[in-house]
C-alpha positions as CSV (number, residue, x, y, z in Angstrom):
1,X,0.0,0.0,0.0
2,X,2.7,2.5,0.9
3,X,4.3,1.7,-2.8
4,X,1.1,2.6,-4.4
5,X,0.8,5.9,-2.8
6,X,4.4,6.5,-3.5
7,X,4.2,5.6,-7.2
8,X,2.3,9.2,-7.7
9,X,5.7,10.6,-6.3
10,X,8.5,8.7,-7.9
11,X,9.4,8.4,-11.3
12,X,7.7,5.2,-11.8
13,X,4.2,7.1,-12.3
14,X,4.9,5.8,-16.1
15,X,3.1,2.8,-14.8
16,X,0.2,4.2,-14.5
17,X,-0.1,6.1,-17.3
18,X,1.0,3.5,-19.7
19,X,-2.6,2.3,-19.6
20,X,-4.2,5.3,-20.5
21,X,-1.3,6.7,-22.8
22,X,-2.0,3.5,-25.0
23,X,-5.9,3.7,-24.6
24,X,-5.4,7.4,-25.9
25,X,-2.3,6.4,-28.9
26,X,-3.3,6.9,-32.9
27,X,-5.0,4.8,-34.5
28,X,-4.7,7.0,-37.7
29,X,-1.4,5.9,-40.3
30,X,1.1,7.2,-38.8
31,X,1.9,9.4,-42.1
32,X,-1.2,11.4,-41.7
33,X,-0.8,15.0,-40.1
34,X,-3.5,17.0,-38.8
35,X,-4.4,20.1,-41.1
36,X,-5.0,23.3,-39.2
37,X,-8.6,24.3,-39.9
38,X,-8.1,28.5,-40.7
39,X,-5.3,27.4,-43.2
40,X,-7.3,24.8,-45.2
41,X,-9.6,27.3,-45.7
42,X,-8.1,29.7,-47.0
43,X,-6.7,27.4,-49.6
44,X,-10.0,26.1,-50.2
45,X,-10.6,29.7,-50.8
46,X,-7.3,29.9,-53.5
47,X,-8.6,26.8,-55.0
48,X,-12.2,27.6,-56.2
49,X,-12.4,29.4,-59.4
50,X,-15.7,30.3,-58.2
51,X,-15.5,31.8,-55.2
52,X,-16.0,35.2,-54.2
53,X,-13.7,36.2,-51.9
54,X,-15.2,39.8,-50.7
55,X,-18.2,37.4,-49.9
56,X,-19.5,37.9,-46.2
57,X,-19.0,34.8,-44.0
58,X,-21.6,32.8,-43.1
59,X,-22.5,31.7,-39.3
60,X,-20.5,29.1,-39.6
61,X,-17.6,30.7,-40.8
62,X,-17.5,33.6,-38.5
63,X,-15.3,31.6,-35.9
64,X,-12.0,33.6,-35.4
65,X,-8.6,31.7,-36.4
66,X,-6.2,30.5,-33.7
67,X,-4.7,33.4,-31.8
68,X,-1.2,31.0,-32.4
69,X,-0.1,28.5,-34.7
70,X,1.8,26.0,-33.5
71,X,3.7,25.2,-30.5
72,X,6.7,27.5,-28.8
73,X,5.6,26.1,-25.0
74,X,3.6,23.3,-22.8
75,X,0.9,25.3,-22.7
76,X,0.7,25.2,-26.7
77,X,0.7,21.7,-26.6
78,X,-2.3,19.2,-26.4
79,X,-3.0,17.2,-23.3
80,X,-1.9,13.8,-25.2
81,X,1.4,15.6,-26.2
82,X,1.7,16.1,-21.6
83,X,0.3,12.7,-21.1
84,X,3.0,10.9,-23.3
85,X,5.8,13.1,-21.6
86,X,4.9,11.8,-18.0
87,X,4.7,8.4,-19.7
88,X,8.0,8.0,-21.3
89,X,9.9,5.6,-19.4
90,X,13.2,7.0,-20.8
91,X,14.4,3.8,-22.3
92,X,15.5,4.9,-25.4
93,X,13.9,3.0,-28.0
94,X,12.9,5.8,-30.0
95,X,16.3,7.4,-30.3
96,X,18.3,4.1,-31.5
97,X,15.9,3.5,-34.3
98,X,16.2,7.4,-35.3
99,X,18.1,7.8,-38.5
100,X,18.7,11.4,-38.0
101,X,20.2,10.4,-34.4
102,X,22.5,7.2,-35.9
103,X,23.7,9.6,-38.0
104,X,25.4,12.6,-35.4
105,X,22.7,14.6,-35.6
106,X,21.5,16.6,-31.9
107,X,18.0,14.8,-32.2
108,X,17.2,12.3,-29.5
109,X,13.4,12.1,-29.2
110,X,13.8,10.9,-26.0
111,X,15.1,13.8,-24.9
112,X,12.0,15.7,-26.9
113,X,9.9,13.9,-24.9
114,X,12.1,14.6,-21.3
115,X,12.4,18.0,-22.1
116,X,8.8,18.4,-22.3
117,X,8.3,16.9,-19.3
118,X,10.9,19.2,-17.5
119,X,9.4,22.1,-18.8
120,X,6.1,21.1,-17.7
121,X,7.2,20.7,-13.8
122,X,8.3,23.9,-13.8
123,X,5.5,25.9,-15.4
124,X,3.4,23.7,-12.7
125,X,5.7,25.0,-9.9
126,X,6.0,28.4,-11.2
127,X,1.8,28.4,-11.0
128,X,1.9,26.3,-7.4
129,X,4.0,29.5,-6.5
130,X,2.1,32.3,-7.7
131,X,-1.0,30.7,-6.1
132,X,-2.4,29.5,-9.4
133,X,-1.0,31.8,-12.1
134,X,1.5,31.0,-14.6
135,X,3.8,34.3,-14.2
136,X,6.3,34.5,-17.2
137,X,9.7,33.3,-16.2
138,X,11.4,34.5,-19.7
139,X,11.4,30.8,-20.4
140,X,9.7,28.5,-23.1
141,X,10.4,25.1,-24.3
142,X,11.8,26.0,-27.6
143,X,15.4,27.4,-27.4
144,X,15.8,27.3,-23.9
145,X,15.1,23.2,-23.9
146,X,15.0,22.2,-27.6
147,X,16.7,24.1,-30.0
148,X,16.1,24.6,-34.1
149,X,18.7,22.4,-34.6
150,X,17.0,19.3,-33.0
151,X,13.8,20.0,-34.5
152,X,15.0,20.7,-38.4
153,X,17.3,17.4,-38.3
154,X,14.1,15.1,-37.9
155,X,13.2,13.7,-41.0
156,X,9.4,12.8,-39.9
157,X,10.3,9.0,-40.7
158,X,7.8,7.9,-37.7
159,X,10.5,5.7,-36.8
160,X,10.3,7.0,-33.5
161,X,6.6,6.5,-32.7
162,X,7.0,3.2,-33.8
163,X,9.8,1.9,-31.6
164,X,7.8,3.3,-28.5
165,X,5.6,0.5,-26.4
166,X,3.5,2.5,-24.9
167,X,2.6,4.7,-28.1
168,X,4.5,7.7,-27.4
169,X,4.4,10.5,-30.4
170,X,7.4,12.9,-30.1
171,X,6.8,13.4,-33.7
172,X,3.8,15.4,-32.8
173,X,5.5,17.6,-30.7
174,X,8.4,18.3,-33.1
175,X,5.7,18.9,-36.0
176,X,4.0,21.7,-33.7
177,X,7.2,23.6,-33.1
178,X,8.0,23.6,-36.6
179,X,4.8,24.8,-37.4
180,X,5.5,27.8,-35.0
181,X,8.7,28.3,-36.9
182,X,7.3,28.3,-40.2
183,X,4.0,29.9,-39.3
184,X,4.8,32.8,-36.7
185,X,8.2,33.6,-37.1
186,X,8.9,32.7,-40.3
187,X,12.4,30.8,-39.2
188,X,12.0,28.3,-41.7
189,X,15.8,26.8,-43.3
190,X,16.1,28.6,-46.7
191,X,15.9,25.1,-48.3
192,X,12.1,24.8,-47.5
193,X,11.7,28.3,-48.4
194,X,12.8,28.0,-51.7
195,X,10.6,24.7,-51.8
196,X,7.5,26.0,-50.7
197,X,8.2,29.1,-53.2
198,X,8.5,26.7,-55.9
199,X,5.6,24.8,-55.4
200,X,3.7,28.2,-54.7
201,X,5.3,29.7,-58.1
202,X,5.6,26.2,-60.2
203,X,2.9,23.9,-58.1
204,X,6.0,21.7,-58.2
205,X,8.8,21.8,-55.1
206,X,11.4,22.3,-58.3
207,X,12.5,25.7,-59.9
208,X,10.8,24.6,-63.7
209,X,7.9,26.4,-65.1
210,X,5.4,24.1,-65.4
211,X,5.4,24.0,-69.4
212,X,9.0,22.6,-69.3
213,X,8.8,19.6,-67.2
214,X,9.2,17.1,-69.7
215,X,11.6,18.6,-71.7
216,X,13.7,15.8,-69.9
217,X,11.9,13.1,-72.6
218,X,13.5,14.8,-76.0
219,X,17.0,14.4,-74.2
């Protein structure tokens, strides 16, 4: 009895929440990303040769976009994304089977996945001390715990989320950070800018106008 009210304590809680953390895991392919709901409309907008876009909204459009895209701290993140963190049982699956890791890149996604859950003790501390407000400590989770580095060198192979038991995602986590880069401070490498200005330009990710893509077939 006294280990069972200890296990809340120690850093064996991952016990616990193994059960739920796996009750909770994907069931979606693993290759399938969530599409942020503002943004697909607005291309859905693009798209349609008949739309009007000085139309007014209707009431079911009239829902204001997400004050933030992405992820920069805990509090950005879902309550799956905190639930795997106190889950991970740190043994390091998901890091040998990462290619960008095996390779002598900074990415570890278990330490993704423990930074998270370092960050998240002390935002709950900071609001323990403050009697129940978070007061800003000039700290967030990207930069001061993962850096750009870590997050750009994954090469979303899933391999991580695999290897896991207990159907940790650090994938997810790594995907919303990026997509605070790319979205809200525009920090993207200039490799994927000059992509994602091809395909914008070309509708292809390569610098050809689109009437001279098979000019490769008369060589």
């Amino acid at each position: 009895m006294v280990f069972l009210n200890y296990l809340y304590f120690s850093k064996h809680l991952h016990i616990l929440l193994a059960f739920p953390n796996t009750y909770y895991g994907k069931l979606r392919p693993k290759g399938q990303f969530e599409n942020n709901d503002a943004v697909t409309k607005e291309v859905k907008l693009m798209m349609d040769p008949d739309a009007d876009p000085f139309a007014a909204p209707t009431e079911s459009e009239t829902e204001e976009p997400p004050s933030k895209f992405g992820a920069s701290d805990v509090q950005d993140l879902s309550w799956v994304n905190l639930l795997n963190a106190y889950t991970c049982t740190e043994c390091g699956r998901c890091t040998s089977e990462c290619p960008a890791n095996q390779t002598g890149k900074k990415l570890s996604p278990r330490k993704i996945m423990m930074d998270t859950r370092d960050r998240l003790e002390e935002v709950g501390k900071n609001i323990d001390a403050n009697k129940g407000i978070f007061v800003d400590d000039g700290k967030q989770l990207l930069n001061d715990y993962i850096t750009k580095e870590e997050l750009w060198a994954c090469t979303t192979c899933n391999a991580c989320v695999e290897a896991c038991p207990v159907s940790i995602d650090p994938l997810n986590i790594i995907m919303e950070m990026r997509r605070y880069l790319v979205m809200e401070e525009s920090a993207a490498p200039m490799e994927l800018n000059n992509m994602m200005t091809n395909i914008e330009n070309n509708g292809a990710p390569w610098p050809y106008n689109q009437m001279d893509r098979l000019n490769w077939k008369n060589e």
